[in-house]
ZADRENPA-612281 format. One record per residue (C-alpha): x, y, z; residue in one letter. Coordinates in steps of 0.5 Angstrom, whole numbers, padded with zeros to 4 digits, always signed. Each point is the difference from the previous one (the first is absolute). Last residue first. Example, Ala and Ser with C-alpha at 12.3 -4.5 7.8 and 13.67 -1.06 7.14 Angstrom:
<rs>
+0027-0002+0014S/-0002-0007+0002A/
</rs>
This chain:
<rs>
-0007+0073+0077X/+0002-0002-0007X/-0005-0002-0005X/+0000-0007-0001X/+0000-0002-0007X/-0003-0004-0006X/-0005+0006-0002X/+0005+0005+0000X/+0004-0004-0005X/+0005+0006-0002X/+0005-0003-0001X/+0002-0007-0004X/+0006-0005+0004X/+0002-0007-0004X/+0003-0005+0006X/+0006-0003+0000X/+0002+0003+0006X/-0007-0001+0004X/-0004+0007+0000X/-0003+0004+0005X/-0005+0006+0000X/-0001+0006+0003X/-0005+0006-0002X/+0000+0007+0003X/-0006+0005-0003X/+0003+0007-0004X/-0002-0003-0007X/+0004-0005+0002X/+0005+0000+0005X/+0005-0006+0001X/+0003-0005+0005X/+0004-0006-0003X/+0002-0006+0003X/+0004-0004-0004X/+0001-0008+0002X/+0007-0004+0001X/+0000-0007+0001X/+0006-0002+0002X/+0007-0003-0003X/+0003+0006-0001X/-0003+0006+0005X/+0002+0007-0002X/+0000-0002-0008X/+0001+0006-0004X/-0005+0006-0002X/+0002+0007-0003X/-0001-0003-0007X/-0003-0005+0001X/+0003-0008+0000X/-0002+0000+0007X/-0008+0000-0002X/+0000-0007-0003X/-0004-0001-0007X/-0007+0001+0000X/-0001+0007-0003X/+0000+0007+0004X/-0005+0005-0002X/-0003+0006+0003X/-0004+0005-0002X/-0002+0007+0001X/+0004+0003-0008X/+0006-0005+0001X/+0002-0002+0007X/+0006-0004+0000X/+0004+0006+0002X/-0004-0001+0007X/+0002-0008+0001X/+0008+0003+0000X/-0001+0005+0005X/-0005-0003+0005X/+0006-0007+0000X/+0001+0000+0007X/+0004-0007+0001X/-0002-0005+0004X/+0003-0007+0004X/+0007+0004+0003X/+0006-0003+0000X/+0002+0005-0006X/-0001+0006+0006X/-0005+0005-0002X/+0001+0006-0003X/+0000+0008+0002X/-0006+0003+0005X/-0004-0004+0004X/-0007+0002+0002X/-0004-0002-0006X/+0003-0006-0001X/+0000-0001+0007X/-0008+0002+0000X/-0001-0005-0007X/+0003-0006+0004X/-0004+0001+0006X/-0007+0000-0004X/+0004-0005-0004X/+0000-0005+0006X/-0007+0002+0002X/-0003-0001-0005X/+0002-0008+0000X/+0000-0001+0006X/-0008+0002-0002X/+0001-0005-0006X/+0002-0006+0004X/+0004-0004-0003X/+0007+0003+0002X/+0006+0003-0001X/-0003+0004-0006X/+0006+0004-0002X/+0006-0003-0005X/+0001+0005-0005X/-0003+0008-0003X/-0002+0006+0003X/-0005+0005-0004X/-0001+0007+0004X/-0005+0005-0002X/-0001-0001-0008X/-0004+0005-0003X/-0005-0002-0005X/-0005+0006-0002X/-0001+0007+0003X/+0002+0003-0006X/+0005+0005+0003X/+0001-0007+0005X/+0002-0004-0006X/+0005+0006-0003X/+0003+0001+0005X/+0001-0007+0002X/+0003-0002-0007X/+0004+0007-0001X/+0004-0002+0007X/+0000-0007-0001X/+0004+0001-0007X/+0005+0006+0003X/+0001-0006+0006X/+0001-0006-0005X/+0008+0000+0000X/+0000+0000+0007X/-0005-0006+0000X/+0005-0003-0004X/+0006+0001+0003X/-0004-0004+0006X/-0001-0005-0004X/+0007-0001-0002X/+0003+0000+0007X/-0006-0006+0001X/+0002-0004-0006X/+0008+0001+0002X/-0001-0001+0007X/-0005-0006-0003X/+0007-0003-0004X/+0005+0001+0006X/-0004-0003+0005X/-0001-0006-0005X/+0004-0006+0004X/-0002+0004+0007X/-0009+0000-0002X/+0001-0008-0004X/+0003-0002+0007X/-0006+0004+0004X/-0004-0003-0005X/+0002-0007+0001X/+0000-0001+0008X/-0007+0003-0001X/-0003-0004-0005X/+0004-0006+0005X/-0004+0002+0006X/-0007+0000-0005X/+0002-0007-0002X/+0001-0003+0006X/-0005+0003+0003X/-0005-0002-0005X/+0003-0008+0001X/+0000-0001+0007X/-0008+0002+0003X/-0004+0003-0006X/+0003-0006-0005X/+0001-0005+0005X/-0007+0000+0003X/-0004+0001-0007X/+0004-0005-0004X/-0001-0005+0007X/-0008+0002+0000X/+0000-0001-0008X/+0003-0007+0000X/-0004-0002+0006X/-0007+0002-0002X/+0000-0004-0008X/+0003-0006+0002X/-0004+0001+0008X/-0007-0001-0004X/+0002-0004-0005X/+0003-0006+0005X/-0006+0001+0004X/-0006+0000-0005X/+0001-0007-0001X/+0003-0003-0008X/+0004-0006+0001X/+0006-0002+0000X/+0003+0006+0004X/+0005+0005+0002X/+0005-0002-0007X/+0005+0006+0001X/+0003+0002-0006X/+0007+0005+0001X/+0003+0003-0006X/+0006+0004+0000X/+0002+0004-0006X/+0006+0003-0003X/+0001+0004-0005X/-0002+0008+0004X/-0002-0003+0007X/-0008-0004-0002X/-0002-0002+0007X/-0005-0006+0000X/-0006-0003+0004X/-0004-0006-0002X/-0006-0002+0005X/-0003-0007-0003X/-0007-0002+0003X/-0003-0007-0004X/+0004-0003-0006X/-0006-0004-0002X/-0004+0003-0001X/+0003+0008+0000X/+0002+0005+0004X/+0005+0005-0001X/+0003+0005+0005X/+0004+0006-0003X/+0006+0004+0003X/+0005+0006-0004X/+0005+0003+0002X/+0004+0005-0004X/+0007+0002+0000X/+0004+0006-0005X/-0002+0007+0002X/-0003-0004+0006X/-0007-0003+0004X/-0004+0000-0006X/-0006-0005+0001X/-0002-0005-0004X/-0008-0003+0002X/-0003-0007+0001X/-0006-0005-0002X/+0000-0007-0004X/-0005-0004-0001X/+0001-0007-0002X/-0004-0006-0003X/+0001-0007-0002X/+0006-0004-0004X/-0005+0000-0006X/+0000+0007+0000X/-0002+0007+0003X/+0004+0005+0001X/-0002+0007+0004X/+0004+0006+0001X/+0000+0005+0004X/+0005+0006+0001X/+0001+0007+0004X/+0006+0004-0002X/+0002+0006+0003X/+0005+0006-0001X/-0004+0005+0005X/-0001+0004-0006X/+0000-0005-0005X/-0006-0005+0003X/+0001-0005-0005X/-0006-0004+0000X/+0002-0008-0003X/-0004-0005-0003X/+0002-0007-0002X/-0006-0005-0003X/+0003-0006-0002X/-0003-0007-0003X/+0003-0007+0001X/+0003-0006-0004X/+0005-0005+0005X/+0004-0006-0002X/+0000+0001-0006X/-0002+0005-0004X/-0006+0005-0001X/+0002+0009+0003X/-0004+0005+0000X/+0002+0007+0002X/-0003+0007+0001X/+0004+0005+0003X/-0003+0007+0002X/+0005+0005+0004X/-0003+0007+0002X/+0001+0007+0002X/+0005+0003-0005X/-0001-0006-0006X/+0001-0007+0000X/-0004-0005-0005X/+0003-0007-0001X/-0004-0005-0004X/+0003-0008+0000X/+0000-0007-0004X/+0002-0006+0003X/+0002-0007-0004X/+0003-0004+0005X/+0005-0007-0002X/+0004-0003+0006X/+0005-0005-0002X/+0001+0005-0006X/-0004+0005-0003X/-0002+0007+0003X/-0004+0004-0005X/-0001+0008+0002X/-0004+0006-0002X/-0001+0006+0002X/-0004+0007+0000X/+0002+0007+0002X/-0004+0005+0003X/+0002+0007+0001X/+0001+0005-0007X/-0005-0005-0003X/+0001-0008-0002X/+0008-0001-0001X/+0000-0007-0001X/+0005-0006+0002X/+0001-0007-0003X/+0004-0005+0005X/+0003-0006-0001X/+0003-0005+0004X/+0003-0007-0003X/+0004-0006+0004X/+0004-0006-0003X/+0001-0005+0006X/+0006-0004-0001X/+0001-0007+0002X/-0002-0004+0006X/+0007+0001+0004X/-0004+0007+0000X/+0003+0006-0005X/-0005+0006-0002X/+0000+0004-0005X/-0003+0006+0000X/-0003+0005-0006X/-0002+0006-0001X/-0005+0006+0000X/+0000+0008+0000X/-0006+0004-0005X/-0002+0007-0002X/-0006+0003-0003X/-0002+0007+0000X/+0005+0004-0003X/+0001-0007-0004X/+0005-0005+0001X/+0004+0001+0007X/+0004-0006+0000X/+0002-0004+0006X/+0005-0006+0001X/+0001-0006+0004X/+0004-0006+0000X/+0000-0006+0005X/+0006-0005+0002X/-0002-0004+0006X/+0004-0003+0005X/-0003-0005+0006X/-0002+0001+0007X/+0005+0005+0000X/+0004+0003-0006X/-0004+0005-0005X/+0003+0004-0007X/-0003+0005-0002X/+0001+0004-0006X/-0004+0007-0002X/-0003+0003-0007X/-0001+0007-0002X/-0006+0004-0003X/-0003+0007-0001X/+0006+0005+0004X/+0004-0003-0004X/+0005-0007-0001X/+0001+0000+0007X/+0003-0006+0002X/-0001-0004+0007X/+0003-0006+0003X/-0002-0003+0006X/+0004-0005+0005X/-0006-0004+0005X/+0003-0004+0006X/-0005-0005+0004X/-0003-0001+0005X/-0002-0006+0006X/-0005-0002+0005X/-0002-0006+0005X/-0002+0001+0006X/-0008+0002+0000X/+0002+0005-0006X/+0007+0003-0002X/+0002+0005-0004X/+0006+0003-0003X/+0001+0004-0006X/+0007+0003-0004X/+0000+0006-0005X/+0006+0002-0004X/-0003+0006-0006X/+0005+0001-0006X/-0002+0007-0005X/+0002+0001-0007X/-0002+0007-0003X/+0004+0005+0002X/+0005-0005+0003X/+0001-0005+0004X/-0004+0001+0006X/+0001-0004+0005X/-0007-0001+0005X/-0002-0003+0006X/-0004-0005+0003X/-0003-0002+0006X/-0006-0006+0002X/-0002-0003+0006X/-0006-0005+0003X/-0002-0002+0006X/-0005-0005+0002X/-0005-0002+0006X/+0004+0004+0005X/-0005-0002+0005X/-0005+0002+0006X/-0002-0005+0005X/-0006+0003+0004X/+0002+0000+0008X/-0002-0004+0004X/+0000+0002+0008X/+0003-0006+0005X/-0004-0003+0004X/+0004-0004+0006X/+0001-0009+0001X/+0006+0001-0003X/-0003+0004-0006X/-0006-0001-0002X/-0003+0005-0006X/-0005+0005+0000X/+0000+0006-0005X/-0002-0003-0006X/-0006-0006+0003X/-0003-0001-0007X/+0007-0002-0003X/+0001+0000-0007X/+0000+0009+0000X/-0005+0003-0005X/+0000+0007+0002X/+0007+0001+0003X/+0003-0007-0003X/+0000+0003-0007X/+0005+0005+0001X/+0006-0003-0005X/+0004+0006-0003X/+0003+0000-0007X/+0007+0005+0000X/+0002+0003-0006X/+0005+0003-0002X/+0001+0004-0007X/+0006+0003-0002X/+0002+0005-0005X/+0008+0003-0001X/+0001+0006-0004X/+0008-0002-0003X/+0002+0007+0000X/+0003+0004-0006X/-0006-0002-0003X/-0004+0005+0003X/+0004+0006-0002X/+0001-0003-0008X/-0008+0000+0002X/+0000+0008+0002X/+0005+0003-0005X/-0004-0005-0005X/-0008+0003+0002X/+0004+0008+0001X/+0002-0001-0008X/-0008-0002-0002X/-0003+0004+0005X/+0004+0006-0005X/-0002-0003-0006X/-0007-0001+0001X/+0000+0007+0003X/+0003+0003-0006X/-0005-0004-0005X/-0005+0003+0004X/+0002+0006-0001X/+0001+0000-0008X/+0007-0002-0002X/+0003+0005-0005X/+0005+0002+0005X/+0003-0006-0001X/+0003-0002+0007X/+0006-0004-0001X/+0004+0005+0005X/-0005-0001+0006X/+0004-0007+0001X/+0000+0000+0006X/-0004+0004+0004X/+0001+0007+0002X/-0007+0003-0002X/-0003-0006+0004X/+0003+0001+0006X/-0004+0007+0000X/-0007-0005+0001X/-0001-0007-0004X/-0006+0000-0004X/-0002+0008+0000X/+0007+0002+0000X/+0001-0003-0006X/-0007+0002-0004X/+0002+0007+0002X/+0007-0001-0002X/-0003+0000-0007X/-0007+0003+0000X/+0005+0006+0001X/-0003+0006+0005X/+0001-0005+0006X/+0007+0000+0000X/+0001+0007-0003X/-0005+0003+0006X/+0003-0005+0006X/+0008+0003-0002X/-0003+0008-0001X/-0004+0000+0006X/+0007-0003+0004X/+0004+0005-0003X/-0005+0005+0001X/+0001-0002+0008X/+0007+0000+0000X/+0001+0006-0004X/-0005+0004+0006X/+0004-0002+0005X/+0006+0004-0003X/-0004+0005-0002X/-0003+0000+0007X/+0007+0001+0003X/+0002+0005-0005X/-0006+0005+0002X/-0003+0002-0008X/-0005-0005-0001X/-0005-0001-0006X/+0007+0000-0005X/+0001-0008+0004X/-0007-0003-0002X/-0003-0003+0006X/-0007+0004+0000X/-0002+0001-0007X/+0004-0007-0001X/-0005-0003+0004X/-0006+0002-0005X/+0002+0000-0006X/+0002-0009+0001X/-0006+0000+0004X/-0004+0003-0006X/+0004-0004-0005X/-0001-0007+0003X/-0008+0002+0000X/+0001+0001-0007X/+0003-0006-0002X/-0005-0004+0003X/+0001-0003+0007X/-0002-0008+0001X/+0004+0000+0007X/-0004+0006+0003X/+0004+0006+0001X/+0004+0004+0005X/+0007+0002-0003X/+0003-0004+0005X/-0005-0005+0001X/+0001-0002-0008X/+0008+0000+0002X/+0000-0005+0004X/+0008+0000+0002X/+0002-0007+0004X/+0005+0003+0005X/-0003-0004+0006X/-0004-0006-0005X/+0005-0005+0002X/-0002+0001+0007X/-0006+0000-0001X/-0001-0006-0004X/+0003-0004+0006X/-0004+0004+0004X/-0007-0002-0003X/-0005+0004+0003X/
</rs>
């Protein structure tokens, strides 16, 4: 889980868990929830001073997510951007004569300037280091008798010789000027086998519209050059960029052009088309096509000094945020095949490792990590030919180490900072949950008329009786019989003890308020999370949190267990384990 987002989010208001209703409700479903948690809380329903008082709060409060959601309008606006949105600057200029997806476009609008006016007050910095390794010598060393060597009359252990053989760094930084001017400042250095050099590139850019802008630069290093570049969207499915530079050499000026053609195909595949002229002229011509799972790109390139054709694949695995990929090239400077995967290793950090080889390149090992713009990019080249070796420890080596570093330095670090930022996010909103628990409590005291009448009424009729329902942070283990026991252990406590539960305690008893959701022997709680329910609250922030319900069903005992976000119907006898 997010802890960022839940940090942000401890105060945030769902509105469609609160009147338990799916997110496409109708206008109907609306009403009946609205109808049917005003019969409970409305203030004339309870004549005790201290419950009427809990009571108006409560209504309030149904009252609030009933106008929100009733009205297409600030419903399309909460959908997009939740209840900030319905404070967000510039709500004023609204017209309500605007359809509601004309509302949404508007407000994500608004919220997209706010956060880019945000972005732009910093310079967002990006880099790029990269460090070439030279690491033939372990698998093709020059001297057959490596690891002897005489040294004053004694042998003396060889060891490969390992090389820089090339650094390369890049950074830049952005200024920007106005809404729709923006000044780049970036710098480079490289050196190669002893010799390098760099240079400074000035950048400025200009938005006509969303459809088209244009941008300067201005280069000095190995010598200045000037180029202009521009883009332009031409149809809804057409768009183009392109430009020109002009290099100056104590030779003369070498004029330079670049042009590119790109094509909507269908809703996930994009074709281009480029032209490179100048001192080195390419004509390439490519087809991308990316979907939730996968990513193809097709390219074939004709120019000098190299023509070649590309096939790129890329399986994304989302739910372990994955991607493996291969990509073979062919072409006049020979053959390469290239496999590797990309691995998510933080909300703003990935790294990724691939081996290519090739004829004649041989075995290359690339190792990169990816922390927010900057990017660090490690090539090692193990061997100038293709031997089984190099592969083998290319490919093994990385993911050992990965495996290693991950369950041995980088997992417990992790976890031990998870816990160090939710027991900070617990005492910074103390004050916030204690409210929420004190308000579920006064909830489930409101409930009590409604929870007597229902639990008659289900048990006259033998239909669904809730036994007892408990909700948050239970499975502390894998294992489904530790898991048993554990909810064995909590449900007896539950049913032992009398009054409420501590706020630092992982679970909440909410049988009361699972059993005034009953209607006519059946169940349903949709797939929103369950603290924002009426008589529920959030006893473990942070953690993944389940409810267990025990129920009777035709006089039969069930239970079943659901994830938070998870969708629950009862009865499904078929589906359950019949409690012993």
């Amino acid at each position: 889980m997010d802890l960022d987002s839940d940090e942000e989010n401890v105060s945030e208001e769902d509105y469609y868990s609160f009147l338990n209703i799916p997110k496409d409700a109708s206008k109907e479903e609306i009403n009946n929830a609205y109808r049917r948690l005003s019969r409970m809380y409305h203030p004339d329903k309870h004549l005790d001073p201290t419950l009427k008082a809990k009571s108006e709060i409560m209504f309030n409060k149904t009252k609030k997510a009933y106008e929100v959601l009733s009205d297409p309008h600030t419903r399309a606006i909460y959908d997009s951007l939740g209840t900030k949105g319905l404070e967000t600057e510039g709500w004023e200029i609204v017209q309500r004569t605007k359809t509601p997806a004309e509302i949404r476009a508007e407000y994500e609008q608004l919220a997209e300037e706010r956060a880019e006016r945000k972005k732009r007050q910093a310079t967002n910095p990006s880099g790029n280091i990269t460090i070439a390794v030279n690491a033939t010598d372990l698998f093709n060393p020059y001297d057959d008798n490596l690891f002897e060597d005489e040294f004053e009359g004694g042998v003396l252990g060889k060891f490969p010789n390992i090389e820089v053989s090339s650094m390369q760094f890049s950074q830049g930084v952005d200024f920007p000027l106005t809404q729709k001017d923006l000044c780049t400042l970036s710098g480079q250095l490289q050196t190669q086998n002893g010799t390098g050099g760099g240079g400074v590139n000035l950048t400025w850019r200009h938005l006509f519209s969303h459809k088209s802008w244009a941008e300067l630069e201005m280069t000095a290093g190995s010598g200045p050059a000037l180029s202009l570049k521009g883009f332009r969207t031409l149809t809804k499915r057409f768009f183009w960029n392109g430009g020109t530079v002009l290099q100056f050499t104590p030779e003369g000026i070498r004029p330079g052009i670049m042009s590119t053609l790109a094509m909507q195909i269908d809703k996930h595949s994009i074709g281009y088309v480029s032209y490179h002229g100048g001192i080195r002229s390419v004509f390439s011509t490519q087809i991308i096509r990316d979907t939730e799972n996968n990513r193809y790109n097709f390219t074939i390139q004709v120019g000098v000094p190299h023509s070649f054709m590309q096939l790129q694949y890329t399986r994304k695995i989302i739910s372990q945020e994955l991607r493996l990929k291969l990509a073979i090239k062919v072409g006049t400077f020979g053959g390469v095949v290239e496999y590797g995967a990309e691995k998510k290793v933080s909300k703003h950090s990935n790294l990724s490792f691939s081996v290519v080889c090739g004829v004649p390149a041989g075995v290359k090992l690339k190792l990169r990590l990816t922390r927010a713009n900057q990017v660090y990019s490690c090539p090692i080249h193990l061997c100038e030919e293709i031997m089984p070796s190099p592969v083998f420890y290319a490919t093994m080596v990385p993911l050992i180490v990965y495996v290693i570093v991950k369950k041995g330095i980088v997992e417990p670090f992790l976890k031990e900072e998870k816990s160090k930022k939710l027991e900070k996010q617990k005492q910074n909103h103390f004050n916030i949950l204690l409210e929420k628990r004190k308000e579920a409590m006064s909830a489930q005291e409101l409930m009590q008329a409604t929870y007597s009448r229902i639990s008659d009424e289900e048990e006259r009729k033998k239909g669904l009786v809730i036994i007892k329902a408990i909700y948050g942070k239970i499975f502390r283990g894998t294992n489904r019989a530790v898991q048993f026991l554990v909810i064995t252990n909590l449900i007896q406590k539950l049913l032992l003890e009398s009054g409420d539960a501590e706020l630092s305690n992982d679970v909440v008893d909410v049988t009361v308020p699972v059993q005034c959701l009953v209607k006519d022997s059946k169940l349903v709680i949709h797939e929103n999370s369950k603290s924002d329910l009426p008589g529920f609250y959030d006893p473990a922030l942070g953690e993944e949190k389940v409810l267990h319900v025990i129920y009777n069903y035709h006089e039969q005992p069930y239970e079943v267990t659901i994830k938070d976000n998870e969708s629950l119907r009862l009865p499904k006898i078929s589906h359950r384990t019949n409690v012993t």
